[in-house]
C-alpha positions as a printed Julia matrix, in Angstrom:
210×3 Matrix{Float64}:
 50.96  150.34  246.31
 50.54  147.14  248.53
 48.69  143.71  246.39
 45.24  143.55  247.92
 44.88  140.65  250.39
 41.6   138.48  249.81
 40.29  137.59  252.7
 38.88  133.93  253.85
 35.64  132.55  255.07
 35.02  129.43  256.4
 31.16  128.69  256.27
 29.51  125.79  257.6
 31.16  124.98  260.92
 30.02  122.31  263.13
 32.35  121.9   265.83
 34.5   123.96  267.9
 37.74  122.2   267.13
 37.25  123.39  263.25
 36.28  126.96  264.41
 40.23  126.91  265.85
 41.57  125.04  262.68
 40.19  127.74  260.7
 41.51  130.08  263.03
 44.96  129.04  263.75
 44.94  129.06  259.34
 44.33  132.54  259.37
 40.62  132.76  258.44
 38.99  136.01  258.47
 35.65  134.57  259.2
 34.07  131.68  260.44
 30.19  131.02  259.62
 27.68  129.3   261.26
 24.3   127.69  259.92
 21.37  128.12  261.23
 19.26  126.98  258.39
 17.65  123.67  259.64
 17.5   121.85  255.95
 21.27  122.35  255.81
 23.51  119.6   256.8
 26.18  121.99  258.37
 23.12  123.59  260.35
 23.68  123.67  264.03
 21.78  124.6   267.36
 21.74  127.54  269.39
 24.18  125.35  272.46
 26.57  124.34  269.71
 26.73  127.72  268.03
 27.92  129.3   271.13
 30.6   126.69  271.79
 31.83  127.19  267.92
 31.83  131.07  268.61
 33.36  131.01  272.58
 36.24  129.06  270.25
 37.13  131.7   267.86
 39.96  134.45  269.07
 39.47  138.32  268.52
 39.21  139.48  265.54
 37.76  136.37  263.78
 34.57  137.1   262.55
 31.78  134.86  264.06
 28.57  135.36  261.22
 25.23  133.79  261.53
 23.85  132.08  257.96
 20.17  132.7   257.53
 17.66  131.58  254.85
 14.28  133.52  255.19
 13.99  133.02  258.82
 11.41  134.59  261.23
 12.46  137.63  263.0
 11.96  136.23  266.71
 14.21  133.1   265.84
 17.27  135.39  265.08
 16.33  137.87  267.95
 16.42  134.4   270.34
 19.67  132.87  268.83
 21.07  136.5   269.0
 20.58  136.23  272.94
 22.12  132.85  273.13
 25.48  133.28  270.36
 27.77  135.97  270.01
 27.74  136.93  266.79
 29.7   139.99  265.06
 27.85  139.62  261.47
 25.2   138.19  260.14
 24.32  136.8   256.35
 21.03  136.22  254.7
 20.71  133.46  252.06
 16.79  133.58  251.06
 14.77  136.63  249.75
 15.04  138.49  252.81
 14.51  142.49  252.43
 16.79  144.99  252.98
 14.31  146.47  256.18
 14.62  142.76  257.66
 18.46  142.34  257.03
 19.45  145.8   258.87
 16.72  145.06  261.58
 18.88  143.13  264.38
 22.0   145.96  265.01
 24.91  143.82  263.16
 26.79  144.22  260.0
 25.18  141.9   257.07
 25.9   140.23  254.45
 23.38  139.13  251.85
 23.88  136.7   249.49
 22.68  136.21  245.81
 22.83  133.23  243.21
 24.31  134.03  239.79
 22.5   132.73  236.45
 23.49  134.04  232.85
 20.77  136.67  233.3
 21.92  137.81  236.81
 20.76  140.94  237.48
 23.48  142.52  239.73
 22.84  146.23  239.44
 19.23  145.63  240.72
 20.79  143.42  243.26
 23.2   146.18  244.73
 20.54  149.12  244.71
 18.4   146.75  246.65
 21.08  146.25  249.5
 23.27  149.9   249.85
 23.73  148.89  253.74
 25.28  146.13  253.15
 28.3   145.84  254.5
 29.62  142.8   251.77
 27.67  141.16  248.77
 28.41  137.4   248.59
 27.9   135.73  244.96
 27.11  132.25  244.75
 26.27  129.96  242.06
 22.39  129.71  241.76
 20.03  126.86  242.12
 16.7   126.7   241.93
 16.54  124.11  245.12
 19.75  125.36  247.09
 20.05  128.32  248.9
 23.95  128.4   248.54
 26.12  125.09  249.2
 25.92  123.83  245.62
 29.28  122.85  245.19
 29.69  124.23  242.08
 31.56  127.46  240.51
 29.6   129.86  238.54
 30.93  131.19  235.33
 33.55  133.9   236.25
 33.61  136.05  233.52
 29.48  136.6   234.54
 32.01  138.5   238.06
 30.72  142.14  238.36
 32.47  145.3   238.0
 31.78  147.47  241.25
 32.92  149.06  244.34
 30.94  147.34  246.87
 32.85  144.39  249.05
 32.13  140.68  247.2
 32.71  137.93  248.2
 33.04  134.96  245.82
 31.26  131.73  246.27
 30.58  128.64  244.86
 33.07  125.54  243.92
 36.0   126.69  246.16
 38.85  124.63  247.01
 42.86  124.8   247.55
 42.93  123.77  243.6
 40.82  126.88  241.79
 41.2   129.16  244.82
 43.97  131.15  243.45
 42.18  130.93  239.94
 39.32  132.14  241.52
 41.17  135.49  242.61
 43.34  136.17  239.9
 39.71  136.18  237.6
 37.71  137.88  239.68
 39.61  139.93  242.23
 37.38  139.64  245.05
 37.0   141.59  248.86
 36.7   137.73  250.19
 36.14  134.12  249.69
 33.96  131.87  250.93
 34.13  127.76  251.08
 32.12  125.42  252.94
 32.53  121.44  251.21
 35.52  122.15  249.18
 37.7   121.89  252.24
 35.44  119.52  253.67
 36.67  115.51  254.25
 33.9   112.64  254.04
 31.44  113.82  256.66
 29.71  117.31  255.95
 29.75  119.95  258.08
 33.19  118.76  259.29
 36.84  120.23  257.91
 39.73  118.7   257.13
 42.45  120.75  258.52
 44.91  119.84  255.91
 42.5   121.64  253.25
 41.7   124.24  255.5
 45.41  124.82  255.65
 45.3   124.43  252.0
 42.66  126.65  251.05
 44.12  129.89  253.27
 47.91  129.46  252.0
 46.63  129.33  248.33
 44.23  132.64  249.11
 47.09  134.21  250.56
 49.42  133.62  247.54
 46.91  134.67  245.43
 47.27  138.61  244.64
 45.94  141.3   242.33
């Protein structure tokens, strides 16, 4: 039997240059913010340029935290989007409400609950675990333990700490569907990537097998 192949995200994306950096890597996914406290959050004229940039089969997804309904129904008229992924306490009614695979995301603590977690969300179409904060809505910056990594048969995707150092760490611990980065393959200014770690980060994922 083939190794599985984890596949890469690329979350917070500001420009379109970094949308074809990831790309021309061999992302999977690209994500854009739309969570205005975020410093990788962008507008609704930008988004579009980031996702015009990406070529098939790169996933454009939309990151959410707790947002009204109409606001993702307008940006959803404005940016192609293939996916979308909800950070906040959103329900599993509100996720599935706008016609496009999701993704909801959940922070891990010692006392993570992810059984409850799953049976909350059997639509959707990955699970994304992230190291929790009690102020950050993902974006920490900082791993979670890995041995806290559920057993299950749903598609995770691993967040939280990333970089081209741990990536392949990261993998061979927890043997995930995906992973996810945002800063750890980020240069000086937020929000924008430095190619070289992109690079990085995608040829050490690749490697990486289970």
């Amino acid at each position: 039997m083939a190794a599985a192949r984890t596949r890469v995200k690329i979350c917070g994306v500001t420009a379109p240059t970094d949308a074809r950096v990831a790309a021309d890597a061999g992302a999977d996914a690209v994500g854009i913010n739309f969570h205005p406290p975020s410093p990788r959050s962008v507008g609704p004229l930008m988004a579009a340029e980031i996702a015009a940039a990406l070529p098939p089969f790169v996933t454009a997804v939309g990151v959410f935290v707790d947002p009204d309904g109409d606001r993702v129904r307008r940006i959803l008229d404005r940016v192609r989007l293939d996916a979308l992924q909800f950070s906040g306490d959103e329900s599993a009614e509100f996720c599935r409400a706008f016609g496009l695979p999701y993704i909801k995301v959940a922070g891990v603590a010692p006392d993570f609950d992810f059984a409850g977690f799953e049976a909350r969300y059997p639509d959707a179409q990955a699970l994304l675990l992230d190291t929790h904060d009690e102020n950050l809505a993902g974006g920490t910056g900082r791993p979670f333990d890995w041995s806290n990594w559920p057993a299950s048969d749903r598609r995770l995707i691993l967040a939280g700490g990333l970089g081209p150092d741990n990536v392949a760490a990261a993998i061979a611990a927890t043997q995930p569907y995906a992973v996810d980065v945002a800063s750890g393959v980020e240069g000086s200014v937020k929000g924008r990537k430095n190619a070289e770690l992109v690079r990085r980060f995608v040829a050490e994922a690749g490697r990486a097998r289970f």
